[in-house]
C-alpha positions in Angstrom: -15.0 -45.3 -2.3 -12.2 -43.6 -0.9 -9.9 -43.6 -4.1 -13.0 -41.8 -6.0 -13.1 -39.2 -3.1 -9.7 -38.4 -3.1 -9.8 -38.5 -7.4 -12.7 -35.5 -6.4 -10.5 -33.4 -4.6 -8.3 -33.5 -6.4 -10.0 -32.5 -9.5 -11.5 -29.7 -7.4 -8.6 -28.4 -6.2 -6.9 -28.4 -10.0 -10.1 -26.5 -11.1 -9.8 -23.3 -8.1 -6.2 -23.3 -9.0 -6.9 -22.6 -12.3 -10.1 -20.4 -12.1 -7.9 -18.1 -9.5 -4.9 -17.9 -12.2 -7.7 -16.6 -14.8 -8.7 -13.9 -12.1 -5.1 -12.9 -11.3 -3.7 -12.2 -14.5 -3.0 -8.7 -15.1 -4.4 -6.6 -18.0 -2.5 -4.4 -20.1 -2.5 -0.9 -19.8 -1.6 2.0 -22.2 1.5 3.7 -21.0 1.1 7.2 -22.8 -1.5 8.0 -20.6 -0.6 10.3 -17.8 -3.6 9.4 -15.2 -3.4 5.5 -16.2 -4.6 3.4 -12.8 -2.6 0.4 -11.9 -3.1 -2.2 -9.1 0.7 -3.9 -8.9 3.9 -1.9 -10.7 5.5 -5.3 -10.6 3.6 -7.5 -12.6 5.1 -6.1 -15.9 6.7 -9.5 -17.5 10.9 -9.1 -17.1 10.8 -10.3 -20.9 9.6 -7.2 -22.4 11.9 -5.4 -20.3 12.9 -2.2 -22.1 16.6 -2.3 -20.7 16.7 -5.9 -22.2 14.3 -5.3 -25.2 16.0 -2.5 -26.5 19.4 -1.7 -24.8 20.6 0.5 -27.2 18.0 3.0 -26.7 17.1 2.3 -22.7 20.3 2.3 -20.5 20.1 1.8 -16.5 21.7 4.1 -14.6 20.7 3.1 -11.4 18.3 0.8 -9.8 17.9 0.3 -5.9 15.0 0.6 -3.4 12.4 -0.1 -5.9 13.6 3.1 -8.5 15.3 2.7 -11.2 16.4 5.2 -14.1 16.8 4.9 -17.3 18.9 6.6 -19.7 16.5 6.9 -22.9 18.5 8.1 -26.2 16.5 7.7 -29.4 18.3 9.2 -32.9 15.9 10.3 -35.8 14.4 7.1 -36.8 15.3 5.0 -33.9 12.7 2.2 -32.8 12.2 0.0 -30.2 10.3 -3.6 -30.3 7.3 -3.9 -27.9 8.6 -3.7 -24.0 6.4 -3.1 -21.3 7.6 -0.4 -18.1 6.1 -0.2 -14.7 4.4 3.1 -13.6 7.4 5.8 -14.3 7.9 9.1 -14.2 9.1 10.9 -17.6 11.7 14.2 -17.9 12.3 14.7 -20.9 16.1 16.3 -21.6 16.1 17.2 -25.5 12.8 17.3 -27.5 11.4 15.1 -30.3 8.8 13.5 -32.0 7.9 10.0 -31.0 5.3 7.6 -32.5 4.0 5.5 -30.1 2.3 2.3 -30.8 -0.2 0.3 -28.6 -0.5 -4.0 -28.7 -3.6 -3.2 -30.6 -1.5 -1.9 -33.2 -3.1 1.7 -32.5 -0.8 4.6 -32.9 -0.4 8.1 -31.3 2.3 10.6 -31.8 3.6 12.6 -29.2 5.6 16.0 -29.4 7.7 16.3 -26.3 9.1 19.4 -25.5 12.5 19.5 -23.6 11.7 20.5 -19.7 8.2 18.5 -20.2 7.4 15.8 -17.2 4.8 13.5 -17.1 3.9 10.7 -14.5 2.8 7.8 -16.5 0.4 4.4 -15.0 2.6 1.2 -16.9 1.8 -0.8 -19.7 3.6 -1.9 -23.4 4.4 -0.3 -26.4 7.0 0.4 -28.9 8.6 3.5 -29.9 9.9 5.1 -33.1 11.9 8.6 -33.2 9.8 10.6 -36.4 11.2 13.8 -35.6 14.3 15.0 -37.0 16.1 15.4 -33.4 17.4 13.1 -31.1 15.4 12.2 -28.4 16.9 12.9 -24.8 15.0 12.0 -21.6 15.3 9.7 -17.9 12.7 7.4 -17.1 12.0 6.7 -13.4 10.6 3.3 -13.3 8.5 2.7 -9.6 8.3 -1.0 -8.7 6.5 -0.6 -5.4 3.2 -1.0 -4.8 0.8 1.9 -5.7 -0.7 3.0 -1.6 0.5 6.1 -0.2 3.8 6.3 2.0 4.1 8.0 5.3 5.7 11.2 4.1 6.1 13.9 6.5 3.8 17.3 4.6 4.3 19.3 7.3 7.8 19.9 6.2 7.3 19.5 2.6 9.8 20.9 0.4 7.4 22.5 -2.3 5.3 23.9 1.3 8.3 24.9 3.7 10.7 26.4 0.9 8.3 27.3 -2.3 10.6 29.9 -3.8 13.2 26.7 -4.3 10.6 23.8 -5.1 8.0 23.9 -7.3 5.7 21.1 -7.7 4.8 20.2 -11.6 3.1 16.5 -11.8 1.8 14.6 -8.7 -0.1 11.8 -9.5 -0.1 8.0 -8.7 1.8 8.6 -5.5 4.3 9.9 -7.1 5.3 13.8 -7.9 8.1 15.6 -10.0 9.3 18.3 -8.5 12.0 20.8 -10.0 14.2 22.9 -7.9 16.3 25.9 -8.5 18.9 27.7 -5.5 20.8 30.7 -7.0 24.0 31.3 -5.3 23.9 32.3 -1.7 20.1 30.6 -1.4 19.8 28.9 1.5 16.3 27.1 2.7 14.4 26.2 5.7 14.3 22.7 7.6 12.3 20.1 5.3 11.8 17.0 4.1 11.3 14.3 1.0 10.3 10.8 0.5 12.7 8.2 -1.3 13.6 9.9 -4.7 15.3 10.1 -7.4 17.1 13.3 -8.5 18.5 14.4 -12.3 21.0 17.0 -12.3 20.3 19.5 -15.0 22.8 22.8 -14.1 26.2 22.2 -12.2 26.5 23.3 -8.7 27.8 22.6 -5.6 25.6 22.6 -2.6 25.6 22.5 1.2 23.2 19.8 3.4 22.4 20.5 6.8 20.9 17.5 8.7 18.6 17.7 11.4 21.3 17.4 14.2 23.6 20.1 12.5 25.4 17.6 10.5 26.7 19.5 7.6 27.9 17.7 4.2 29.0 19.2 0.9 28.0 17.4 -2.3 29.3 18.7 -6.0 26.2 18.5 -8.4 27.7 17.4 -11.7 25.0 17.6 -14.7 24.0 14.8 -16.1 24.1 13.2 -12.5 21.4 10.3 -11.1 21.1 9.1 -7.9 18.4 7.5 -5.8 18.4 8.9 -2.7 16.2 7.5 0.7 14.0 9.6 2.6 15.9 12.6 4.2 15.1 16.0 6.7 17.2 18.9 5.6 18.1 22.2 4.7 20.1 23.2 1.8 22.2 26.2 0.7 24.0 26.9 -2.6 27.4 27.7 -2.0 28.9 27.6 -5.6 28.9 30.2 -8.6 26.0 29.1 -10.3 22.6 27.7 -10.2 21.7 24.7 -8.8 18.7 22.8 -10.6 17.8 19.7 -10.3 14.9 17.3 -11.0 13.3 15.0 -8.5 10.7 12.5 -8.7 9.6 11.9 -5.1 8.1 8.6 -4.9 5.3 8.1 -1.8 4.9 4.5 -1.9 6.1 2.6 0.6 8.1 -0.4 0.1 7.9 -4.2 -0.2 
């Protein structure tokens, strides 16, 4: 009697184990969407990988805190296998045409414009370059979970110093941001999540922490970093503009 109670158990304990698997498992989603929904940025499988599907055409240039940007480089007919991304923020660099395709084998092509951003929920696809340019753009991958961080709006950048920050997607809790200090432009005290930050013009710029710290960072273009949450004000104090890109990410993490 007690062997066939234990063989019960058993057997009932393989069955929940299984029936939870079934509920767990995560469901695609299309990635050219730009108000796509996800519940978990890190259940995308490491196999479809886009740095490790196609790393010719997606090149890490840096990856810490739960960010990481890619380098994405497609020549006219350039194409990728099917990879998968995380939710991600999109700036794209030089324009093209890209033909995207869904698992479904369903196809949409895109136009991006240089200067266009989009915030993106993850999913798979492929890519192919149909234009007749080369495709230029950084991809900022989020793998942190998708709740809202503890950001500080009273001194929000695009709130406290408007004329530098201008707010251009902010969805997913996530926003891309673009900021522009002419020489001499100096703002007021404020702050940003974690980000990450493109440099699109050469400059060289002054930061003033809260405690009067002051530090003096070149701007080279071209130039990613990831950079953790920060209070500060900023002054141009080289000969030219200073524009950058950020992607502030409001998720908190693991």
């Amino acid at each position: 009697m007690k062997s066939a109670i234990l063989a019960m158990a058993i057997s009932f304990v393989f069955i929940a184990c299984n029936n939870e698997e079934k509920k767990t498992e995560p469901a695609a989603a299309d990635s050219t969407q730009s108000q796509t929904t996800t519940t978990d940025t890190t259940a995308k499988s490491q196999d479809m990988d886009a740095a490790k599907v196609a790393p010719g055409l997606y090149t890490v240039a840096k990856d810490t805190m739960g960010i990481r940007v890619l380098n994405i480089l497609y020549k006219p007919g350039d194409s990728s296998a099917m990879h998968s991304h995380p939710d991600n923020a999109l700036y794209v660099i030089d324009g093209g045409k890209a033909e995207f395709t869904k698992q479904d084998g369903s196809k949409q092509t895109v136009d991006l414009k240089s200067g266009m951003a989009m915030i993106r929920g993850g999913g798979m696809h492929s890519v192919k370059n149909v234009g007749k340019t080369t495709l230029k753009a950084i991809l900022v991958e989020v793998n942190r979970p998708n709740m809202a961080g503890s950001a500080d709006m009273a001194l929000d950048a695009t709130k406290v110093a408007p004329k530098f920050y201008k707010l251009v997607k902010d969805s997913l809790n996530m926003r891309i941001v673009m900021v522009d200090y002419k020489p001499g432009d100096v703002s007021a005290l404020h702050s940003h999540p974690d980000l990450a930050m493109y440099v699109s013009s050469p400059s060289k710029v002054e930061f003033t922490e809260k405690d009067g710290t002051k530090r003096v960072m070149t701007l080279d273009k071209g130039t990613v970093v990831v950079i953790p949450a920060d209070t500060h004000s900023v002054k141009n104090i080289g000969n030219t503009h200073a524009k950058v890109v950020l992607v502030e990410v409001n998720r908190p993490q693991k």
